[in-house]
C-alpha positions in Angstrom: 73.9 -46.0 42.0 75.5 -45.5 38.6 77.1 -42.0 38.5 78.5 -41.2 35.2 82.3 -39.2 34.8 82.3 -37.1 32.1 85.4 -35.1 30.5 87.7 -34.7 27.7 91.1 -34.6 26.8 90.9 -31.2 24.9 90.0 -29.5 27.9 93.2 -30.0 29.4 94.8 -28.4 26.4 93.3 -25.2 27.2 95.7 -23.2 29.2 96.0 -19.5 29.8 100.2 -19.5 30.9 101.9 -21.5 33.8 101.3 -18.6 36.5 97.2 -19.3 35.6 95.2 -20.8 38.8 92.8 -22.2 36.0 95.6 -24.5 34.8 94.9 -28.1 33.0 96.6 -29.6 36.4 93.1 -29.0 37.9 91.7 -32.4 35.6 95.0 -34.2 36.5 94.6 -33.8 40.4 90.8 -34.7 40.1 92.0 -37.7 38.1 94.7 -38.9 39.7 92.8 -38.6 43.3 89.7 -40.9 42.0 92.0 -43.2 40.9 94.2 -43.1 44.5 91.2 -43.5 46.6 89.7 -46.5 44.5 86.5 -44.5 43.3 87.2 -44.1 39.2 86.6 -48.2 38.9 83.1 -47.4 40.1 82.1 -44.6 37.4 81.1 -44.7 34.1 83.4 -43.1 32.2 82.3 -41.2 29.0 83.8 -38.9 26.7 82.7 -35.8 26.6 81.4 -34.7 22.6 81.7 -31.2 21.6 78.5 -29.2 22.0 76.7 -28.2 18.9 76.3 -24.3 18.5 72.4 -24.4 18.4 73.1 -25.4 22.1 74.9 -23.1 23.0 73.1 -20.5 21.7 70.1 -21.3 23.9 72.3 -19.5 26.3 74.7 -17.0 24.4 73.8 -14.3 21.9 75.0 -15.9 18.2 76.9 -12.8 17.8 78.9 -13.5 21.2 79.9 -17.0 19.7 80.9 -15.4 16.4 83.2 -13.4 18.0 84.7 -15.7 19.9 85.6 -18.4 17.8 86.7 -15.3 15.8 89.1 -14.6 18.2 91.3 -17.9 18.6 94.8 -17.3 18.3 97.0 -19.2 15.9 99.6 -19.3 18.9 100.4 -17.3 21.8 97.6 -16.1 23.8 94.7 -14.0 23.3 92.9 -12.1 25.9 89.2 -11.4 26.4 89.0 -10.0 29.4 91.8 -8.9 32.3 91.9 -12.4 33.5 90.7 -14.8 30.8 93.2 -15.7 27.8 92.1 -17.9 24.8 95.3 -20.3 23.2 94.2 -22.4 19.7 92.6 -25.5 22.0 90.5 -23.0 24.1 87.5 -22.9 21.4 87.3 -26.4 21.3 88.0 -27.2 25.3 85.0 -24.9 25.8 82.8 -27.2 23.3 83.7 -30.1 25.2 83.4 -28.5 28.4 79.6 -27.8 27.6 79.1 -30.7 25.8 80.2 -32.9 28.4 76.7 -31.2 30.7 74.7 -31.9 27.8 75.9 -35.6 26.7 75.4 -35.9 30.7 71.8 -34.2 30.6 70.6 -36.8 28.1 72.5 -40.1 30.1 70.5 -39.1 32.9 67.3 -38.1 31.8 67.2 -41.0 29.6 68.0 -43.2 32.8 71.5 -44.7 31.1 73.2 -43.3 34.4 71.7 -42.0 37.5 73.6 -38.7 37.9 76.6 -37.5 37.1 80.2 -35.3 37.7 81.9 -33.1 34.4 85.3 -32.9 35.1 85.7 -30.2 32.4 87.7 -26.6 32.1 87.4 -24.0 31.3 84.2 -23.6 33.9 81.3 -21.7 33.1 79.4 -19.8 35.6 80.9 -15.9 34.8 80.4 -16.4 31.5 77.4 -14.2 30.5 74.9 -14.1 28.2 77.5 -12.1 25.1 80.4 -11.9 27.3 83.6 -13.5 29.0 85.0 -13.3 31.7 86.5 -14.9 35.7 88.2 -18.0 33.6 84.9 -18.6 31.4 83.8 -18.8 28.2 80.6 -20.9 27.5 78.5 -20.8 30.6 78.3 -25.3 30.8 75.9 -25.2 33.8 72.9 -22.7 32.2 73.6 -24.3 28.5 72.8 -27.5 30.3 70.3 -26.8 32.2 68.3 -24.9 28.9 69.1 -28.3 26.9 66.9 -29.9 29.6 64.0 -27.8 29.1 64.4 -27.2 25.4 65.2 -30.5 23.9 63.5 -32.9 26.9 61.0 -30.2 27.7 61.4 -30.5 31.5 59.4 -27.7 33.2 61.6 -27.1 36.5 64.9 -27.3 36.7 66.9 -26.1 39.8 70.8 -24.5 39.2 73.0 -24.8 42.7 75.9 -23.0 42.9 79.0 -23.8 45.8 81.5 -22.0 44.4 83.2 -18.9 46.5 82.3 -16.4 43.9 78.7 -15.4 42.6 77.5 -16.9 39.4 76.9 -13.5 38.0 77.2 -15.7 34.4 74.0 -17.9 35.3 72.1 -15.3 36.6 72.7 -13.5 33.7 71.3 -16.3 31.5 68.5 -17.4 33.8 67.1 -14.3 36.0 63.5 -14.1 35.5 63.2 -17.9 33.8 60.6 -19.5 35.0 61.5 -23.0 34.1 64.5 -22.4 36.4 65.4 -22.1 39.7 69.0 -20.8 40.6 70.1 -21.1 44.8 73.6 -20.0 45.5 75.7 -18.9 48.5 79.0 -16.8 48.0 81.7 -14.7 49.6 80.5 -11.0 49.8 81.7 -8.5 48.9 84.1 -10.5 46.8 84.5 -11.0 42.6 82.4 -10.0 40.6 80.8 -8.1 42.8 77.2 -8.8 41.7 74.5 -11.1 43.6 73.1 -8.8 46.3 70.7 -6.2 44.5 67.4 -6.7 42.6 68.0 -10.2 42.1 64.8 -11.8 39.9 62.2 -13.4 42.1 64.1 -17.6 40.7 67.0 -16.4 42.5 67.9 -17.5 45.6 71.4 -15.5 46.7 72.9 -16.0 50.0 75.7 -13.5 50.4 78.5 -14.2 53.0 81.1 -12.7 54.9 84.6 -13.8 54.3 85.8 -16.0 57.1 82.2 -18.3 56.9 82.9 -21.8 57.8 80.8 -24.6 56.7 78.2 -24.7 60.1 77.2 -21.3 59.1 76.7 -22.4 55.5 75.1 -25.4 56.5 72.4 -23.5 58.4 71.9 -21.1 55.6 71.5 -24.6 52.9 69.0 -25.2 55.4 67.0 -22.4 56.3 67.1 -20.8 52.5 67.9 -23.4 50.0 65.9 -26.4 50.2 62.6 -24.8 51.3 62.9 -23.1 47.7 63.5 -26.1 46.0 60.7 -28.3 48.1 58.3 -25.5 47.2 59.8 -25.5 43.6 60.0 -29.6 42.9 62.6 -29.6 40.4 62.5 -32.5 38.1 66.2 -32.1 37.6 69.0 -30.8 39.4 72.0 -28.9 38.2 75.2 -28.3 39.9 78.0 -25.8 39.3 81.0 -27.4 41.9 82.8 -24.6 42.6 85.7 -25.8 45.3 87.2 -22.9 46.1 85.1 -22.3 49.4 87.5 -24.8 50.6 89.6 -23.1 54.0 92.6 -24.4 52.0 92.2 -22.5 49.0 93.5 -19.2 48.7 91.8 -17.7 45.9 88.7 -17.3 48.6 88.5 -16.6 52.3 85.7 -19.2 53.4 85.8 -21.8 55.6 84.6 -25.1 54.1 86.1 -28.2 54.6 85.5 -31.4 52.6 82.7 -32.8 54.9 80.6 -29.8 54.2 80.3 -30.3 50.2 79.6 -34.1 51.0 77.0 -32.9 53.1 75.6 -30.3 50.7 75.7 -33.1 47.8 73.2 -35.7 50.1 71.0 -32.7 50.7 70.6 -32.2 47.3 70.0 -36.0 46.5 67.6 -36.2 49.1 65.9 -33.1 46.9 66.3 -35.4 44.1 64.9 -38.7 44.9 61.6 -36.9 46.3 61.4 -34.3 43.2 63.9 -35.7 40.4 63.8 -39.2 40.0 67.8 -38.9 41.3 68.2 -36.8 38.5 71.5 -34.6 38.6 74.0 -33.4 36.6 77.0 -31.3 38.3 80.0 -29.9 36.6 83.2 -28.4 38.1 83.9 -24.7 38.6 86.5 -23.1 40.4 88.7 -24.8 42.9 92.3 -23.8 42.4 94.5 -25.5 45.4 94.9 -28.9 44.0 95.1 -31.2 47.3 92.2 -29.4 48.5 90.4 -29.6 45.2 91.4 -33.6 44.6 89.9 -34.4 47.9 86.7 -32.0 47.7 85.7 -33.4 44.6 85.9 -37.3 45.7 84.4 -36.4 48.8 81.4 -34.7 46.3 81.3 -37.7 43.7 81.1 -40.4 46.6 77.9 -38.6 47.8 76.9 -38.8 44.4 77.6 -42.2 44.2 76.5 -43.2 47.5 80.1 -44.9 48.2 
């Protein structure tokens, strides 16, 4: 299996002050655990380009961009929205971050690697369609799963969402696409608040009390997840890895352990191989203690890579 490691140097320059949970450390801990546990020698390690704006602007409103890049500060720190700062990298981290799903989007459809894990910030999956916001500014996941439609003209493609907190960003961009399909659990009630009313009929939302460890989720994957995506066949597979489910992680108040995501990550292969060709592209969202993070995402990319 040839899983492909995509990220950037940029988007560790992106940083939002030292008391920021979304702080470049997040890339260094991923990093520096692949290389600790022997599993970076068996990537393919690619360099994330910059997205180009037509891209992008499959998922964000033109206007939206404009008045972002608009808004990168000289120095210092400027905020667009109560928890999300922009410094002079954060414009081009962003482009990288999203550039790094589609680079990784074209690899794997056009069979160069098999599947593959962005190890990019700032993550994606609050961002909405003209607006900022939980950390994120470009919305990597939904701009990479609309490159697959629009520029290879796939037909299905599946979103999956782990992270703690709703994808209120993807949904956003996606609700009522019917290209796409978008299964997700998440703490409830719990930021941003959104997920459980009049969700669009390619949304699967599984809300879930604080406290829910990973035999609960496990049952729910089961029961409400992959019955969708038999009945929907994707023909590729998108991921936003969102590790702060973790029971370590104090930014959420679930109950996961790393077992669980490796276990969620062969379920979704097995998807793959029957519906996909293999094909699947994931891309790192939250996760903010760093031990617990390090060792959730190896545990994530061996499953990927069948190590």
């Amino acid at each position: 299996m040839h899983t492909g490691f995509f990220t950037h140097a940029q988007c560790a320059a992106h940083e939002m002050g030292s008391w920021h949970p979304e702080c470049p450390e997040r890339l260094a801990a991923v990093h520096d655990h692949l290389i600790a546990v022997g599993l970076l020698p068996h990537l393919l390690t690619f360099e994330a380009p910059p997205a180009q704006l037509e891209a992008v602007a499959r998922a964000h409103d033109r206007a939206y961009i404009e008045r972002l890049r608009a808004r990168v500060p000289k120095q210092g720190y400027e905020p667009v929205d109560p928890d999300t700062s922009m410094n002079n990298c954060s414009w081009d981290a962003a482009l990288h971050a999203a550039g790094a799903v589609i680079e990784a989007t074209d690899l794997v459809v056009r069979g160069e690697v098999d599947n593959a894990f962005c190890a990019v910030r700032p993550p994606g999956h609050h961002a909405c369609r003209a607006a900022a916001m939980g950390f994120c500014f470009f919305n990597n996941v939904a701009i990479g799963a609309l490159h697959a439609v629009h520029a290879h003209g796939l037909k299905r493609v599946a979103v999956i969402d782990f992270d703690v907190h709703h994808g209120n960003g993807t949904e956003d961009i996606l609700a009522g696409n019917g290209h796409t399909l978008m299964a997700s659990f998440f703490q409830h009630p719990f930021y941003p608040y959104s997920g459980t009313d009049f969700a669009a009929d390619n949304m699967v939302n599984v809300p879930v009390p604080a406290g829910t460890r990973g035999d609960v989720v496990r049952e729910l994957v089961a029961a409400q997840w992959l019955p969708r995506l038999e009945a929907f066949a994707p023909e590729m597979i998108f991921i936003s890895a969102g590790f702060d489910a973790h029971r370590e992680d104090d930014l959420g108040q679930m109950g996961l352990v790393e077992a669980d995501y490796a276990w969620i990550t062969e379920q979704l292969m097995d998807v793959a191989d029957r519906h996909s060709k293999g094909r699947i592209v994931s891309t790192l969202e939250g996760g903010y203690n760093l031990s617990s993070l390090a060792r959730s995402v190896a545990a994530h990319v061996r499953a990927l890579a069948q190590l």
